[in-house]
N, C-alpha and C positions, 0 to 999 in steps of 0.2 A: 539749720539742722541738717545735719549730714546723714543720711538712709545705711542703715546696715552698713556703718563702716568696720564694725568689729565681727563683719558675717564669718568670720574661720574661726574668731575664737567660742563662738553660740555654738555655730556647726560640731564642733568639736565638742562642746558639753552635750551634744542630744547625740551625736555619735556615741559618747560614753553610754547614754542613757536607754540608746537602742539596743547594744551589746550586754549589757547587764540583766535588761528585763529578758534578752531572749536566750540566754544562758545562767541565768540563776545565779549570777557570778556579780554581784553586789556590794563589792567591797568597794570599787572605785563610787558609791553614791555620796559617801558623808565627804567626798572632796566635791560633786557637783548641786548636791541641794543644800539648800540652809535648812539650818537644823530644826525649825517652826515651819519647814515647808508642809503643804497638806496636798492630798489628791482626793478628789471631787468628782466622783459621773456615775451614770448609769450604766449596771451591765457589768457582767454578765451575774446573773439569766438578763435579757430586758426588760426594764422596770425597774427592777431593783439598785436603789441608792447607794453608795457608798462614800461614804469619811473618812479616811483613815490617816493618821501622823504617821510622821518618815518611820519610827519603829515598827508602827502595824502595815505600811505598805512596804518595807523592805524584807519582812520577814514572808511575807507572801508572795513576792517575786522569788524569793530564795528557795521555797518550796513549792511553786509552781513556776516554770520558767515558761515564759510565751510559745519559748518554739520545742517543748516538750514533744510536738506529735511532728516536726520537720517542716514546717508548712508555715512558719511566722515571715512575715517578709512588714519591711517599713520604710519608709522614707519623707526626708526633711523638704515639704510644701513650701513654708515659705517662712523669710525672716523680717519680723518691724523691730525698728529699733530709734529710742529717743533719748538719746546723751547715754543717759546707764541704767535706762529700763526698754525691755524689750520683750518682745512675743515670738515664738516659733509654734508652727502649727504641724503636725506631725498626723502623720498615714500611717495606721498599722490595722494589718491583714493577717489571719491566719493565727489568733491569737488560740492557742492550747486547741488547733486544728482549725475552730469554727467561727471564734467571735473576729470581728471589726470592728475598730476603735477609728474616731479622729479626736486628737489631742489639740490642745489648746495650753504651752506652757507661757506662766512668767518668769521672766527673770532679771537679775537684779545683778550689777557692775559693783559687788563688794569690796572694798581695798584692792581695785584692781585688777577681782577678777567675780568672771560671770560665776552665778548661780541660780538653780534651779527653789524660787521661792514660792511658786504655785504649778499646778495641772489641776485643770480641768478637763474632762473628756467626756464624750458619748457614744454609746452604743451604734451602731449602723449593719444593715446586712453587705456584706461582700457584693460589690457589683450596683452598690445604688449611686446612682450618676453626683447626688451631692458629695462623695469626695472626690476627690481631686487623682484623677489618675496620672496625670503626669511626673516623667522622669523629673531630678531634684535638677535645678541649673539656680546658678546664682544670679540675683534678682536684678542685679546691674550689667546682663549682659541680653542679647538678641539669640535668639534660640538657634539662628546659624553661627554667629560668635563660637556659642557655648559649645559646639560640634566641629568648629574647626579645633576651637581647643581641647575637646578630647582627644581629637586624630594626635594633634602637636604631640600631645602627653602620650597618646600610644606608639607614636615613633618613637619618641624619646627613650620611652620601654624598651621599645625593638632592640633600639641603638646599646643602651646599657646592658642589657642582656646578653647582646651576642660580643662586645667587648669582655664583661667578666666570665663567657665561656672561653674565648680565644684565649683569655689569663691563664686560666685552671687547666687548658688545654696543652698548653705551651711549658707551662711548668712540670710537668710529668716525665718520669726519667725513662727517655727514650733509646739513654745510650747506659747502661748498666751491668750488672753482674749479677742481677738479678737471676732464679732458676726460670728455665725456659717457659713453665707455665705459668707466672709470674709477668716475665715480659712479656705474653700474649694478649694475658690481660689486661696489662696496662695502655699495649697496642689498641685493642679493641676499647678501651676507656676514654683513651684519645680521639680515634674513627667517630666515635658517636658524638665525645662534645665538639668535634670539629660541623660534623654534620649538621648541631642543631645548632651551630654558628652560620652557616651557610644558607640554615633555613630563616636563621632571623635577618639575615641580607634580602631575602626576597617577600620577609613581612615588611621588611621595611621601606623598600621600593613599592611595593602593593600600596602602603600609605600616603606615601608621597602624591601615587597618583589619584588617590580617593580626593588629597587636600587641591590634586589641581583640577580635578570635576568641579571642583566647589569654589575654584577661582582662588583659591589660599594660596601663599605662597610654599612652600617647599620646608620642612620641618627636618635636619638634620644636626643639631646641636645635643648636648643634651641637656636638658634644663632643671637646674638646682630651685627653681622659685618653691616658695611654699607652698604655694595651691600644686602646683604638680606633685610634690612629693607625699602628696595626700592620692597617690592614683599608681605611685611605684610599688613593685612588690616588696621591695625592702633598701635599705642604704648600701647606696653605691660603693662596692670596696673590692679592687682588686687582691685575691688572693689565692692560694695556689691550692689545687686539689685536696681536700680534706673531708669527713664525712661531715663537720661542719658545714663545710663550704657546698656540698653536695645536697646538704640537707636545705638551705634556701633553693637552689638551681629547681629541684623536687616540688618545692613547696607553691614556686612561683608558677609552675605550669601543671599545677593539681587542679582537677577537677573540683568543685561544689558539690564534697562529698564528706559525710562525717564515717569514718574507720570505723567506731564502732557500731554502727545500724545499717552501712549500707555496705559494708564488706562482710564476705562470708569465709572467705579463705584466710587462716589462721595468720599466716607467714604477712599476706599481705598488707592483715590492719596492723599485725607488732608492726613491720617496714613501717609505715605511716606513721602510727601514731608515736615512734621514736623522731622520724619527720621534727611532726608539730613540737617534741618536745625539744629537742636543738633549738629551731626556730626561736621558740619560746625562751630559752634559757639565754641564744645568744645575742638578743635584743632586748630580755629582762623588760617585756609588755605581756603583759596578758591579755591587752586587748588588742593588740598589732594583728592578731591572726583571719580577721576576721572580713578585711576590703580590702585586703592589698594580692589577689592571685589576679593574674593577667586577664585571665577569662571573665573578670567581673568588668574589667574597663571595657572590653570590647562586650560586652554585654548592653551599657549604657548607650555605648554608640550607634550599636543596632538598635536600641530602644528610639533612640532620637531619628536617626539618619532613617530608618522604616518609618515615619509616622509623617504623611503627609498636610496633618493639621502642624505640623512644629517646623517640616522643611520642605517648603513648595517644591513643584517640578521644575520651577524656573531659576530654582537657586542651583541645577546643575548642569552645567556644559558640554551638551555632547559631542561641542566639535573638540572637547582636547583631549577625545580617545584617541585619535592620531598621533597624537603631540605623546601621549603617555609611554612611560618605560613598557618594555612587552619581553615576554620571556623567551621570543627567540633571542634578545638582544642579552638578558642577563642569564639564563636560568637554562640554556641548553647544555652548558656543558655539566651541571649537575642535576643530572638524573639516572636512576638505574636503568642499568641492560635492560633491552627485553625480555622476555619471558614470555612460555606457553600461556594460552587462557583455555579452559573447559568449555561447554558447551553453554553455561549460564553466564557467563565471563568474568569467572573468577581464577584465581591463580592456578593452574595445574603443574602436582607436581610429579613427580618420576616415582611412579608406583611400583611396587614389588611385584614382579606376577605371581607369586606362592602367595603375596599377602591378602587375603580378602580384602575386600573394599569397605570402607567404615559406612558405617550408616548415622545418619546424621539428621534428630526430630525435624529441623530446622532450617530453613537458606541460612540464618543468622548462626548457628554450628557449625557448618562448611565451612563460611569465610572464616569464622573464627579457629577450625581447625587446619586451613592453609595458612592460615597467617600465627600457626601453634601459642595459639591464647585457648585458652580454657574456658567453657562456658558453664557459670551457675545455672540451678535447675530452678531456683524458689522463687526469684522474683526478676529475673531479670539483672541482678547487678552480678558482672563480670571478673571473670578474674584473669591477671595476667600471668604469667608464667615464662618466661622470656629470659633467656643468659644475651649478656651485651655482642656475643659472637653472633647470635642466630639474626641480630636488626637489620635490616635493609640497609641501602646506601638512602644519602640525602635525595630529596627531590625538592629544589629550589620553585619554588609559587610567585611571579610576576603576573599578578594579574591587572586587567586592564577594567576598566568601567565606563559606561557610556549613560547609564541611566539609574537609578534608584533601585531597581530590583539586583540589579549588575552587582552594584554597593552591596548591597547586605548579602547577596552570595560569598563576594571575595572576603567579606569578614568573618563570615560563617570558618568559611575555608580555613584562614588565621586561626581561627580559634580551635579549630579540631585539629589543625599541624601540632595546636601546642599543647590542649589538654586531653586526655584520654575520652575521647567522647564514650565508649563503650564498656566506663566504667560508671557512668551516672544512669540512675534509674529510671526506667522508662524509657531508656534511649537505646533502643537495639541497634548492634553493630552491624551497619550496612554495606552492602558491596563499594569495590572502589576498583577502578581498572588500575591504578600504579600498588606497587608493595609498600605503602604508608605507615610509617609508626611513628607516634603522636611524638614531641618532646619528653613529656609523662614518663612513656614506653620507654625511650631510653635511657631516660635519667632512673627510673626507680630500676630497673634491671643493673645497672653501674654500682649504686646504691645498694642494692643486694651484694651484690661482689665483694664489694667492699668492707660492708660490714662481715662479711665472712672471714675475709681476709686477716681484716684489722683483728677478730675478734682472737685467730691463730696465734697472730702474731700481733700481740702488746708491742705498742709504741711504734710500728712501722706505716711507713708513707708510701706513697707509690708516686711524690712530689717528690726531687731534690731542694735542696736546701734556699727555694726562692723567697724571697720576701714577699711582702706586703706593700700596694701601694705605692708603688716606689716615685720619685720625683725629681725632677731635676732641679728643681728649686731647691733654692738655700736661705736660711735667714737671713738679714730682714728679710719683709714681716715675718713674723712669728710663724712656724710650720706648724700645720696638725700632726699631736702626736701619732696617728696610725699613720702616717706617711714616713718612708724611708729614704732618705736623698741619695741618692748615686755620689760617690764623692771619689773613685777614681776615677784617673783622666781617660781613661778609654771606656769605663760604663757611663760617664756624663757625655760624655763626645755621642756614645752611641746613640743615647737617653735622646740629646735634642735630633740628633738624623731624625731618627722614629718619630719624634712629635712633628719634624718638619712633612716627612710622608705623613701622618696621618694625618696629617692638616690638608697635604694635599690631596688629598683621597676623596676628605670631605668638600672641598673644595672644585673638585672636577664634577662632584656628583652634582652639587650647587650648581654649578654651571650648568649641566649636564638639563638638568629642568629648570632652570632659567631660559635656553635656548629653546626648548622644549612649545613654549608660548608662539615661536616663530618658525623651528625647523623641523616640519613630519620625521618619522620614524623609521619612514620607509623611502627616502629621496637623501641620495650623496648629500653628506656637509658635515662641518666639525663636530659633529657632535661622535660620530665613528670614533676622530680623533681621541675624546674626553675619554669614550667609552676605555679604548686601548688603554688610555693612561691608567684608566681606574685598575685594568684587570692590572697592569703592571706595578702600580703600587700596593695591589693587595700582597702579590709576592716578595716587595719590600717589605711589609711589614711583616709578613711572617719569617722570610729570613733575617733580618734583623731584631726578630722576637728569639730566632735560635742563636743569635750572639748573644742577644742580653744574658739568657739566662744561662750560657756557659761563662760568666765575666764576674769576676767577684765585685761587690759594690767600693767596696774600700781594699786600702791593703795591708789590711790587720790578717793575721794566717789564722784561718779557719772562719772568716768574714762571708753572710751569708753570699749569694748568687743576686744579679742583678733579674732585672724584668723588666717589660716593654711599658711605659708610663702611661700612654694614653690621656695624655693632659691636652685640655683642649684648647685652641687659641683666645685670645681676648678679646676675639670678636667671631662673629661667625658670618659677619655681613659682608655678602659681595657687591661689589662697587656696581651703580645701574649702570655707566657705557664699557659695553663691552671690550672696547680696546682696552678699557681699565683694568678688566678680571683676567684679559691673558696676561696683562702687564705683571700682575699680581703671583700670578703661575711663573712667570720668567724671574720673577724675584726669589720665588721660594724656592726653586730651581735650582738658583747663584747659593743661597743661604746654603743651603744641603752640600752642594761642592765648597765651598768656605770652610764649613766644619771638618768635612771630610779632610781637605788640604791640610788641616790646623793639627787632626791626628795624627797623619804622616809623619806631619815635621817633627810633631811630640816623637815618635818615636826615633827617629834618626838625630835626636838628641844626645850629646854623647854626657854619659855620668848614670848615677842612677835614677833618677824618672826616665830618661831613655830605656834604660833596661827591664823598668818594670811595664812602660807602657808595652814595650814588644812581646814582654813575658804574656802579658793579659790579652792581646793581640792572638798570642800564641796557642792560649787556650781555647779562646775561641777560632774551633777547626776551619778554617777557610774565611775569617775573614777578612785578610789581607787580600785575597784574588776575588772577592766579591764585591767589596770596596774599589777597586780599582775598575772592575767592570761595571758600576756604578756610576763611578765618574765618567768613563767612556757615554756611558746611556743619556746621563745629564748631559754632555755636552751637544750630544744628538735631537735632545727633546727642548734645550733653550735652543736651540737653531730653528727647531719647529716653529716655537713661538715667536721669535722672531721674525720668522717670514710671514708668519699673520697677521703678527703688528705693523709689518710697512706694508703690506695688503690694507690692512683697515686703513690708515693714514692716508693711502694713497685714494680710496672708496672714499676714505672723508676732504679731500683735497678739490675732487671732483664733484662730490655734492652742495662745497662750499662755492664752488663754479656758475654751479648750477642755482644756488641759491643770491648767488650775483646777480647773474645775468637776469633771473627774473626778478630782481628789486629793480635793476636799470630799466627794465622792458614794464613795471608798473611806475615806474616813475613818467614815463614817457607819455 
């Protein structure tokens, strides 16, 4: 008897069945319950029995929806399962404000698939120790497993994120004929999702180092498995700036907040709630809306990774706060200037001497009025007010941990970089010594632009004509349709350089805390080295992201623009002895200059592919002299490697010496 081997696909029907009851929204039941299913319990009022068949219990969800007053909250206890019968036990809180339930379903493996063919449940008060308060973790795993693998998954987030902003970033038409306030806009649309690219580099090194408190190894792939994609904000898809495409960017770093109860300002629930309906329309789920925003995952983490009955003191290491990435090493060079502060330390700005001085009920008005957000009077929830000119620059967040309280600060941190904390209720906007604006903040002010923009002018982009997805791969196998193949020779040339940096980027980072286990942070050693690499490949990618997208994909006339692939290698594992992983550097290195040599020659081809490769060459401004200072670079950086590798050889030559002479000296 194999336990819970079909636990995603159950999960998955009590997920439907969580969302339905706490939205009224009932339509997906007659795919989850069988059609004779009954529900059974006490309550509410307590005492009171109820029976009721799927018609008389679906029609009372429908008109009473659980989380009617904001306050329903639930989660999946635990899963039994015996061939193709099974039990789930379900927590729910805050039912139409007051009542508590715990659930008892059965269900039944019908032609293949699960259904809900009983519920039984009982009344409980909120807070009585027989339910079961703990976070959901799947039943075949150790409760520090299950928190290493949320981290994995929220790097993964980090990682995907700030790839499909660097897309949308990149493809925006920088160089245009556009009227001057036009390309300002589109300037300042770039500065910010640049910035909240820059900030998802330093959630994601903050991660990294949380997995090496916890002895985990290092999370920088991104990962496609099913149980992760149950924790993403939405599918992975390179595409180029659109209010589509804006509209997840918005969606993924939104607060746990419903538009129409907890906003007061008119503009900003229409913003929103046009939001949720892209969202909705362009994943065609109704129920996708509802666990996939960022702030929910790191929500769990902090539920887990705070609760010392789930993750002892002893399951973290405080000697490898040493060892951990630190934000002199990554995050100094992006942060804003200075700035005055007041005498409470908050932001002072250059007051008018004729202007009086505002008066403000509030500490939480002030800040909110140096940082020109708006604040509601009636309960506390906030409004923003924000054009994408007035944002701050980025401030990259390395943070480091030493202990468990350390932990859930630095995820707090994450979670307020990314969702508007002082637009959820109850949560007054606090002082902050830097000029901070959430993700949120910038996305939904872009968002605003845009749709003004867009709404002017019918059918314009503020993208040039990039693609979708683009790949360098060709059939065989078979491609996914959203994927677009680069298919001339100078965007597939480009295509693989790109994937070879971006591999090596990831790969240096890899390293980077690999070494990490052996070399402090703060004492001479190659890890300086990695670091340099990285910064240096991050400006391959992005100048080789400004080729792509000046390079037609084919050479059909009027054939869209290419775009940076971001395809990831076939394995993401680096070899355990180290002589191996420079090795591995010095090859990728050779690779990068192979391809590059291989466009040259393309072009010095005489006939016509020689003339068109140069022509595509041509349009992309400057990539013949940055290509060639490329090569220069690589020749400089495999000599590096090189001299490491007959250093380790020669380190391993002598400890083979060493490891002689005392086999001869125990043999004696």
């Amino acid at each position: 008897m194999a336990a819970t081997e079909d636990y995603d696909e159950i999960a998955k029907v009590i997920g439907t069945y969580i969302q339905g009851v706490k939205t009224g929204d009932v339509g997906q039941f007659f795919h989850i319950f069988h059609e004779k299913a009954r529900s059974f319990g006490e309550g509410p009022p307590p005492g009171k029995r109820w029976d009721l068949d799927l018609d008389e219990f679906l029609k009372m969800q429908a008109e009473e929806p659980l989380n009617k007053e904001r306050t329903y909250r639930a989660r999946l206890v635990s899963v039994k399962q015996i061939g193709p019968s099974a039990t789930a036990i379900v927590e729910e809180d805050g039912c139409w404000g007051e009542f508590s339930f715990v659930g008892i379903f059965s269900l039944s493996q019908i032609d293949g698939v699960w259904k809900i063919v009983n519920r039984i449940y009982t009344h409980r008060d909120e807070g009585d120790p027989s339910g079961i308060k703990l976070p959901e973790k799947r039943p075949d795993m150790s409760w520090r497993d299950h928190l290493v693998m949320l981290l994995t998954f929220g790097a993964t987030a980090e990682h995907c994120l700030m790839v499909q902003y660097l897309y949308a970033a990149y493809s925006l038409k920088v160089e245009s004929k556009e009227p001057i306030e036009l390309r300002q806009m589109i300037e300042s649309w770039r500065h910010n999702l640049l910035a909240v690219a820059r900030e998802e580099m330093g959630h994601l090194l903050t991660v990294q180092n949380l997995l090496l408190l916890l002895g985990a190894p290092a999370a920088l792939a991104r990962d496609s498995s099913v149980w992760a994609k149950n924790y993403y904000p939405y599918p992975f898809s390179l595409d180029p700036l659109t209010l589509d495409t804006l509209a997840c960017f918005v969606y993924a770093e939104m607060p746990d907040i419903d538009p129409n109860k907890d906003i007061k300002d008119h503009e900003l629930k229409t913003l929103l709630k046009d939001v949720i309906a892209r969202v909705k329309k362009r994943f065609n789920d109704p129920h996708y809306l509802d666990a996939h925003r960022v702030g929910v995952l790191y929500q769990q983490i902090i539920d887990v990774i705070g609760n010392p009955d789930l993750i002892p003191d002893a399951a973290f290491d405080e000697s490898s706060f040493e060892f951990q990435a630190s934000w002199d090493e990554w995050g100094r060079g992006y942060r804003p200037a200075p700035y005055r502060l007041d005498a409470e330390g908050n932001k002072a700005e250059d007051a008018d001497p004729d202007e009086p001085a505002p008066v403000h009920k509030t500490k939480a008005h002030a800040v909110a009025a140096a940082r020109k957000i708006e604040v509601g009077d009636d309960d506390g929830a906030y409004v923003v007010r924000l054009g994408s000119s007035q944002l701050a620059e980025s401030f990259v967040r390395v943070d480091r941990a030493a202990t468990r309280t350390e932990a859930v600060e630095a995820l707090h941190r994450i979670a307020k970089q990314g969702e508007a904390q002082h637009l959820g209720l109850n949560k007054p906007l606090k002082s902050s010594p830097e000029p901070e604006f959430s993700h949120f903040d910038r996305f939904i002010a872009v968002y605003k632009e845009l749709m003004a923009v867009v709404g002017k002018n019918p059918g314009w982009s503020p993208a040039k004509g990039v693609c979708s997805n683009p790949t360098t791969r060709h059939a065989p196998p078979p491609l996914d349709p959203k994927q677009t193949p680069l298919e001339s020779l100078v965007a597939k040339r480009l295509g693989q350089m790109f994937n070879i940096r971006y591999r090596l980027l990831l790969n240096y980072l890899g390293h980077f805390f690999q070494l990490a286990k052996t070399q402090p942070v703060d004492r001479p050693n190659v890890r300086a080295l990695l670091m340099h690499r990285v910064f240096g490949e991050m400006y391959n990618i992005k100048t080789l992201s400004g080729l792509l997208v000046r390079t037609p994909i084919n050479e059909n006339p009027g054939s869209p623009w290419a775009g940076p692939p971001f395809e990831m290698p076939y394995s993401f594992t680096l070899p355990d002895a180290d002589a191996e992983v420079w090795r591995l550097h010095h090859e990728l290195i050779g690779t990068s200059l192979d391809a590059c040599q291989k466009l040259f020659e393309a072009a010095s081809t005489p006939g016509p592919v020689g003339r068109t490769v140069k022509e595509h060459l041509a349009a992309a401004t400057g990539a013949e002299a940055y290509l060639r200072a490329l090569q220069d670079l690589d020749h400089e950086t495999r000599d590096w490697f090189e001299a490491i590798l007959a250093g380790e050889r020669a380190m391993g030559a002598v400890q083979a010496q060493r490891l002689g002479a005392g086999a001869k000296e125990a043999a004696r």
